[in-house]
TINUVEX-559391 format. One record per residue: residue number from 1; x, y, z of N, C-alpha, C in turn. Coordinates in steps of 0.2 Angstrom, whole numbers, plus 5000, padded with zeros to 4 digits. Atoms other than C-alpha are relative to their C-alpha. Layout:
ATOM   resi   n_east   n_north   n_up   ca_east   ca_north   ca_up   c_east   c_north   c_up
ATOM    NUM        X         Y      Z         X          Y       Z        X         Y      Z
...
END
This chain:
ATOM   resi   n_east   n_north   n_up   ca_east   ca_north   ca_up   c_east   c_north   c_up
ATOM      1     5004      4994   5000      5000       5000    5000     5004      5006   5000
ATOM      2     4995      4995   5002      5009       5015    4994     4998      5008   5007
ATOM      3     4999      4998   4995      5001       5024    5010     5008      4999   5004
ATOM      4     4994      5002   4997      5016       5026    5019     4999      5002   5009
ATOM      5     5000      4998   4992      5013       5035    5036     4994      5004   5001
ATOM      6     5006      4998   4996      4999       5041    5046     5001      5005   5004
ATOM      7     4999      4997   4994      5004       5055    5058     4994      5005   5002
ATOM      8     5007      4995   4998      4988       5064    5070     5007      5005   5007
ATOM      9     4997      4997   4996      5001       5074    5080     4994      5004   5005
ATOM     10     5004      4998   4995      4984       5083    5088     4993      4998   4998
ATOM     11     5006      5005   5002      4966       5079    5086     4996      5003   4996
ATOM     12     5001      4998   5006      4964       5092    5074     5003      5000   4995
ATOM     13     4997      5001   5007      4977       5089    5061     5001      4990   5000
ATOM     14     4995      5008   5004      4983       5073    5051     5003      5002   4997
ATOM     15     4994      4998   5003      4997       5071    5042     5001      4994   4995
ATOM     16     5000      5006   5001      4998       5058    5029     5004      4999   4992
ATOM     17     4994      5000   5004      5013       5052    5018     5000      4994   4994
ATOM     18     5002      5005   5004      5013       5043    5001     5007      4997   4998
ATOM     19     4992      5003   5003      5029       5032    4995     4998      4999   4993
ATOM     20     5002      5002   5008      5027       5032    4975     5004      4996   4996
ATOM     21     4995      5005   5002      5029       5016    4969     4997      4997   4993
ATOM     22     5002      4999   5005      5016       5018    4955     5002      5002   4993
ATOM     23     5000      4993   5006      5018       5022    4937     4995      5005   4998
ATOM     24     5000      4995   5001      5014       5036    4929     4989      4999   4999
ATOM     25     5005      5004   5001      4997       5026    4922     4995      4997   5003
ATOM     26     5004      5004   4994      4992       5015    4937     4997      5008   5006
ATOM     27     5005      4992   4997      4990       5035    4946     4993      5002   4996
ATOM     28     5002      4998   5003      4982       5040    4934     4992      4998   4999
ATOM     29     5005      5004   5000      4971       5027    4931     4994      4998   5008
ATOM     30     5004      5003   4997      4963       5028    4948     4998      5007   5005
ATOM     31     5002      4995   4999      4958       5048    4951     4997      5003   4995
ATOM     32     5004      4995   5006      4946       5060    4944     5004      5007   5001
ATOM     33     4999      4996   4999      4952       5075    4939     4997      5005   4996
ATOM     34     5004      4995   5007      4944       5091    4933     5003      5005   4997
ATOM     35     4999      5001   5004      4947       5098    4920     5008      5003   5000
ATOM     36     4994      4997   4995      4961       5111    4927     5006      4997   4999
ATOM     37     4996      5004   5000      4970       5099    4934     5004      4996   4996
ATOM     38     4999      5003   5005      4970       5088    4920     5006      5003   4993
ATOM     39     4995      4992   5006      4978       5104    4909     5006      4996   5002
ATOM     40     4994      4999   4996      4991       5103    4921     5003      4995   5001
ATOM     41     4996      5007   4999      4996       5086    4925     5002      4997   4990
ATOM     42     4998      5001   5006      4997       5083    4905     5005      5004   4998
ATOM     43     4994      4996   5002      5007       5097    4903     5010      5001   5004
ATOM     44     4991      5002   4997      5020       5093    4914     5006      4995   4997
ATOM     45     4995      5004   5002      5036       5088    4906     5004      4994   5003
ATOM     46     4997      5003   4997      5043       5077    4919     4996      4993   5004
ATOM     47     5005      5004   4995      5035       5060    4924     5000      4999   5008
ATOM     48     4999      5001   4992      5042       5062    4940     4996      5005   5003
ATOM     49     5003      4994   4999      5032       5078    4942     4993      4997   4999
ATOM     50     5006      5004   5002      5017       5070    4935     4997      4994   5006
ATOM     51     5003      5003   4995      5017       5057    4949     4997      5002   5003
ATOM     52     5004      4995   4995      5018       5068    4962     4997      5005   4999
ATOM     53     5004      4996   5000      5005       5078    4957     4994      4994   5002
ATOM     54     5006      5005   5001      4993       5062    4953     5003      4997   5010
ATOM     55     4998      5005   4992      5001       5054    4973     4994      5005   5004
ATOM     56     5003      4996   4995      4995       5070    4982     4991      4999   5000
ATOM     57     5009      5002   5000      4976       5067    4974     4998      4995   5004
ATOM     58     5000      5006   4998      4978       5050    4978     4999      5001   5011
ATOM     59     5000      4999   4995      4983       5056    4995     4992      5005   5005
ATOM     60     5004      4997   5001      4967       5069    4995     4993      4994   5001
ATOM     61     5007      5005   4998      4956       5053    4994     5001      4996   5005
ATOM     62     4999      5003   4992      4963       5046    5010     4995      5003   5002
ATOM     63     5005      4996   4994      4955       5060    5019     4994      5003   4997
ATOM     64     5008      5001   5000      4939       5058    5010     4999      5007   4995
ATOM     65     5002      4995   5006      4941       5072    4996     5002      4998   4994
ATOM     66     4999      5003   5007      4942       5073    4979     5004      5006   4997
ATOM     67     4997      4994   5003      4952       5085    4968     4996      5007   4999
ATOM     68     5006      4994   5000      4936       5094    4966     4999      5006   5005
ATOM     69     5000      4997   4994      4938       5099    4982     5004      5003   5001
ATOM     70     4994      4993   4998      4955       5109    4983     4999      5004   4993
ATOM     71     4997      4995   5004      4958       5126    4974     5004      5005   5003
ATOM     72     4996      4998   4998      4969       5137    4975     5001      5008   4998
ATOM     73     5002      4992   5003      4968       5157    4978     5008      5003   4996
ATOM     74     4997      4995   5004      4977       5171    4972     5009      5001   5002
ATOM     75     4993      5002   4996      4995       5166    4982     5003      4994   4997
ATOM     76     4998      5007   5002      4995       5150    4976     4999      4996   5006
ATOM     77     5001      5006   4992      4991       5142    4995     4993      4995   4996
ATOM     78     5004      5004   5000      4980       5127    4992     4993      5001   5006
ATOM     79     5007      5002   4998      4962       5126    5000     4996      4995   4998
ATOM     80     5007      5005   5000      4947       5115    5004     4996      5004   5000
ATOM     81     5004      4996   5000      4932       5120    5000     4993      4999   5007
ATOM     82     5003      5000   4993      4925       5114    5017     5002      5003   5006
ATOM     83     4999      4995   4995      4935       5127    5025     5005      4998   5004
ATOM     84     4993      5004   4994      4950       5115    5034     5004      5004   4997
ATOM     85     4991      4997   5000      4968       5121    5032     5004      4993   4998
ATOM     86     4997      5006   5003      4977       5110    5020     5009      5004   4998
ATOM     87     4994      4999   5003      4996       5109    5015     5003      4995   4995
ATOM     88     4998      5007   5004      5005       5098    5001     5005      5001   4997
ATOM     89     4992      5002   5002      5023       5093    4996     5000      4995   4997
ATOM     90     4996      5004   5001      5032       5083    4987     5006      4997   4996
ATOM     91     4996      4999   5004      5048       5077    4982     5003      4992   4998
ATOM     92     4998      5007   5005      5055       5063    4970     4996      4995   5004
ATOM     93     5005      5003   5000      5046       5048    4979     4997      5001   5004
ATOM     94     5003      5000   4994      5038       5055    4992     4996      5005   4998
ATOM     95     5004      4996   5000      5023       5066    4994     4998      5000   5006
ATOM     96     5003      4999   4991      5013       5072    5010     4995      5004   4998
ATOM     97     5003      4995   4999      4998       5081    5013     4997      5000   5007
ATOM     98     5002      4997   4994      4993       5090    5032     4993      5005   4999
ATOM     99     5007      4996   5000      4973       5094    5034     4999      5001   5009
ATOM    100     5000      4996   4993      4970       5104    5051     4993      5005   5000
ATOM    101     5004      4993   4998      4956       5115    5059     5006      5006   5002
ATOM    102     4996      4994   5000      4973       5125    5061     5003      5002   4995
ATOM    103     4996      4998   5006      4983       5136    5051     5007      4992   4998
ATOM    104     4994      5003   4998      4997       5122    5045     5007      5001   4992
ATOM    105     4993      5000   5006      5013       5120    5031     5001      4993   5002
ATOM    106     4995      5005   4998      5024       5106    5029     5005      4998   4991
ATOM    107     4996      5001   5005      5038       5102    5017     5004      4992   5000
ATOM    108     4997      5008   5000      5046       5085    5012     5008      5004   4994
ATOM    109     4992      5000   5005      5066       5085    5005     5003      4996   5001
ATOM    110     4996      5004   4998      5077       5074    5000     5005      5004   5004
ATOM    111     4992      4996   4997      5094       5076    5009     5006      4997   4995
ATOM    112     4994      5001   5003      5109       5078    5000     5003      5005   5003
ATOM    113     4996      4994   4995      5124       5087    5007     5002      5005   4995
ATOM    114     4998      4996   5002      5124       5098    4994     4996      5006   5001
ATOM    115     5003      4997   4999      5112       5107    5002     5005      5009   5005
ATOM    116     4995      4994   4997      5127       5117    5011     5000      5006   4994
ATOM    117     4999      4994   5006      5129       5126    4994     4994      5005   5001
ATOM    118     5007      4996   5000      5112       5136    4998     5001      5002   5006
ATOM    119     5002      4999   4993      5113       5137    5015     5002      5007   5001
ATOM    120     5000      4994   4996      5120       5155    5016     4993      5003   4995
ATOM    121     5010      4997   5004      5101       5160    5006     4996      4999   5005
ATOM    122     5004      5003   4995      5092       5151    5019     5000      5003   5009
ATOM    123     4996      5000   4994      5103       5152    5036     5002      5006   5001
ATOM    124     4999      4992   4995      5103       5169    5049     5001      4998   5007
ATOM    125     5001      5005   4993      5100       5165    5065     5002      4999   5002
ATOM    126     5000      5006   4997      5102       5148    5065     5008      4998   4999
ATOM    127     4992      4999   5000      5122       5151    5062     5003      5000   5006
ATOM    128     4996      4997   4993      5125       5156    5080     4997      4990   5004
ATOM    129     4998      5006   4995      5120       5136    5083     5003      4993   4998
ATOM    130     4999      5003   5005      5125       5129    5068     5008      4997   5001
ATOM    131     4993      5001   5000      5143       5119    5066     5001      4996   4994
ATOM    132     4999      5002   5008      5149       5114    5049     5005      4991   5000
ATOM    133     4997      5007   4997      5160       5099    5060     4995      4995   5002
ATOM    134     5005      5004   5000      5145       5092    5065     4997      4996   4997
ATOM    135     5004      5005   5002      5140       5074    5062     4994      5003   4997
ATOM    136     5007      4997   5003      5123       5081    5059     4999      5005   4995
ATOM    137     4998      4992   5005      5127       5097    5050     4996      4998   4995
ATOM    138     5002      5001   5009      5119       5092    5032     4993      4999   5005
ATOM    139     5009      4997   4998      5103       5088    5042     4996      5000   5005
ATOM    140     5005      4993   4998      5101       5099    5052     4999      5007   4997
ATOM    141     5002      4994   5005      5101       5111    5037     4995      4997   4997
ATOM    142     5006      5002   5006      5089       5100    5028     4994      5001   5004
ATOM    143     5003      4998   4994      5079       5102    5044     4996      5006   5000
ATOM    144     4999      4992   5001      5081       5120    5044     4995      5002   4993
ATOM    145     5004      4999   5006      5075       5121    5024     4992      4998   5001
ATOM    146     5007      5003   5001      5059       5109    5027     4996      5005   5004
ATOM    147     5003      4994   4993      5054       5123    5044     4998      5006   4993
ATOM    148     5002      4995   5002      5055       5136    5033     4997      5001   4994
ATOM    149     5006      5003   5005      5047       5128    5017     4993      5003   5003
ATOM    150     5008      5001   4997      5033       5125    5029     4997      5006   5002
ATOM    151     5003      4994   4998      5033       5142    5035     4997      5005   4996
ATOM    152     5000      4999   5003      5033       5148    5021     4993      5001   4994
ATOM    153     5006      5002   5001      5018       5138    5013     4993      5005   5005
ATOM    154     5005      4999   4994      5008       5141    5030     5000      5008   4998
ATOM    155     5001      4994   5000      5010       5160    5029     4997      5003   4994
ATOM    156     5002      4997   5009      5008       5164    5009     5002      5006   5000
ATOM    157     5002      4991   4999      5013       5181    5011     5005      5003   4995
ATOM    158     4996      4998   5003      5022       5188    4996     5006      5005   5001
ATOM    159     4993      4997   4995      5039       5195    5001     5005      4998   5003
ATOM    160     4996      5004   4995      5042       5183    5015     5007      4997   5000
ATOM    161     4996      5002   5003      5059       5179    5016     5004      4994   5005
ATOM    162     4997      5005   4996      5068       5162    5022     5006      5002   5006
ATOM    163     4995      5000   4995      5082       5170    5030     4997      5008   5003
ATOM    164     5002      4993   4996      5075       5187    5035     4997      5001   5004
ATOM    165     5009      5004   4996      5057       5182    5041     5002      4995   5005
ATOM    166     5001      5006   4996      5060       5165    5047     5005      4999   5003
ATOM    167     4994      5002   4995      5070       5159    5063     4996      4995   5002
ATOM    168     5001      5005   4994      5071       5142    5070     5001      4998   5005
ATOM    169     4994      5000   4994      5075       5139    5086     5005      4993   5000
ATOM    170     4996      5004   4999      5090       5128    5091     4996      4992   5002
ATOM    171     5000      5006   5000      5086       5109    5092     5004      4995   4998
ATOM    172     4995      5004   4998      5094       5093    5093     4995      4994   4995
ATOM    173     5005      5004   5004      5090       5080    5077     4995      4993   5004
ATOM    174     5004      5005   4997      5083       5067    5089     4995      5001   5004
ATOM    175     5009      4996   4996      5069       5080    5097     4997      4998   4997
ATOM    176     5008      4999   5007      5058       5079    5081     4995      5004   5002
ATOM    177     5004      4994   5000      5051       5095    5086     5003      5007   5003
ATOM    178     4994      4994   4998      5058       5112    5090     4993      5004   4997
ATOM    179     5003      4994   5002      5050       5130    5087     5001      5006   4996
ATOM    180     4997      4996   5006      5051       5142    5073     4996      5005   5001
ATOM    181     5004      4996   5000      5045       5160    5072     5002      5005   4994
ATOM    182     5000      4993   5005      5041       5173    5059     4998      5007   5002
ATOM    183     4998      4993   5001      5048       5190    5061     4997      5005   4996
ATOM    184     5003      4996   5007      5037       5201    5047     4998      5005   5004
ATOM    185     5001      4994   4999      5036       5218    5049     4997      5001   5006
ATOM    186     5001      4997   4993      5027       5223    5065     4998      4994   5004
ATOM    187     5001      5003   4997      5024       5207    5070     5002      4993   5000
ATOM    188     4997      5009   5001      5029       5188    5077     4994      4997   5001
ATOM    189     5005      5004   5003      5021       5174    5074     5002      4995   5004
ATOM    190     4996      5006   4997      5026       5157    5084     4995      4994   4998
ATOM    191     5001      5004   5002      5024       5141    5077     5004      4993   5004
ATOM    192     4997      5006   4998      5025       5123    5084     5003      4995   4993
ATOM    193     4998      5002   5005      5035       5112    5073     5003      4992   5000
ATOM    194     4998      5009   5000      5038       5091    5070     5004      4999   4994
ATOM    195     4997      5001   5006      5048       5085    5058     5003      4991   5001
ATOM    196     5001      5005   5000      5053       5067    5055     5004      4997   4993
ATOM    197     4998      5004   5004      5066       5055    5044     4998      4994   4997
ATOM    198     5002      5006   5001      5062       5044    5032     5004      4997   4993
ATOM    199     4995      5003   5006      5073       5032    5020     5004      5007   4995
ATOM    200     4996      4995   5003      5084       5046    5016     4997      5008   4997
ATOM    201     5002      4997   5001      5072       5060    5017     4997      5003   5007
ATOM    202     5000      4998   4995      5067       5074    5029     4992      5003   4999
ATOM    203     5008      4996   5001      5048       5080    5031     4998      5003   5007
ATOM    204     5003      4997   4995      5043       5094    5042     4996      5004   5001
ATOM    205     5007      4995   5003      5028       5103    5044     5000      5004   5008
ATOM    206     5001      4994   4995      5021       5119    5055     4994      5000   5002
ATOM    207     5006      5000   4999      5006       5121    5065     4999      5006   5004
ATOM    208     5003      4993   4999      4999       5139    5070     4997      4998   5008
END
């Protein structure tokens, strides 16, 4: 079952994770899509893109919706048209979507240690606990990106910047939770945050 994880971190979100292990065709073959969407998944050049588009619907019908039922305003932030708080990610075989009566985000990344190359774009802050000799170093930057993916998502707010905006606080990869906040113009924001490894991949989302 290409379901891979189930997580209810509170008893108003889930969080639910697809492993794609599908072709392009067996996706395909077992989602409605209107018309939209359809544009969109066809004109994707890359069938890896293509999957995870078709995984996330996949995933949408876990929790009892259909594609019919997410659109997306004027930001690009996904919505239900029942009013929940949704987010969606996904990267090469992975996918995720996090439905909430809260505000949420959440980001899925592979890890590769070439993520150091980016990291002065990203990383303010989190430099004063950062150390480049650390066994963990690589992920706890990959960490660090998925937070502020998610915050990013969660927030929608054109402008937003990952290293200006968002700070994470210090944690230790074996919490799988820590706290991030957005600094934006006259005001902060604090967010509770999980994050979680899985076969060579880092996913972690944000809840308001």
């Amino acid at each position: 079952m290409p379901l891979y994880k189930t997580i209810t971190p509170n008893s108003q979100t889930t969080v639910k994770i697809w492993k794609i292990t599908e072709s392009y065709a067996d996706l395909m073959a077992k989602v409605d899509l209107k018309p939209v969407a359809m544009e969109r998944v066809l004109g994707m050049k890359s069938e890896l893109h293509q999957q995870g588009f078709l995984s996330v619907r996949h995933l949408l019908q876990e929790f009892g919706y259909t594609d019919a039922d997410l659109f997306y305003d004027e930001n690009g932030k996904p919505n239900l048209k029942d009013g929940k708080q949704i987010s969606i990610t996904h990267s090469f075989n992975f996918s995720a979507v996090i439905v909430s009566d809260l505000i949420v985000g959440i980001d899925i990344e592979k890890q590769r240690d070439k993520i150091s190359v980016i990291a002065h774009k990203f990383v303010d802050y989190e430099s004063d606990y950062l150390n480049e000799m650390d066994k963990d170093y690589f992920e706890k930057l990959t960490v660090i990106w998925c937070v502020k993916e998610s915050l990013y998502k969660l927030f929608a707010t054109p402008g937003l910047s990952f290293k200006q905006h968002c700070l994470v606080i210090p944690f230790d990869v074996s919490d799988k939770e820590t706290v991030a906040w957005i600094d934006y113009e006259t005001k902060k924001y604090r967010y509770n945050i999980h994050f979680l490894e899985f076969e060579g991949y880092t996913c972690a989302y944000a809840i308001a």
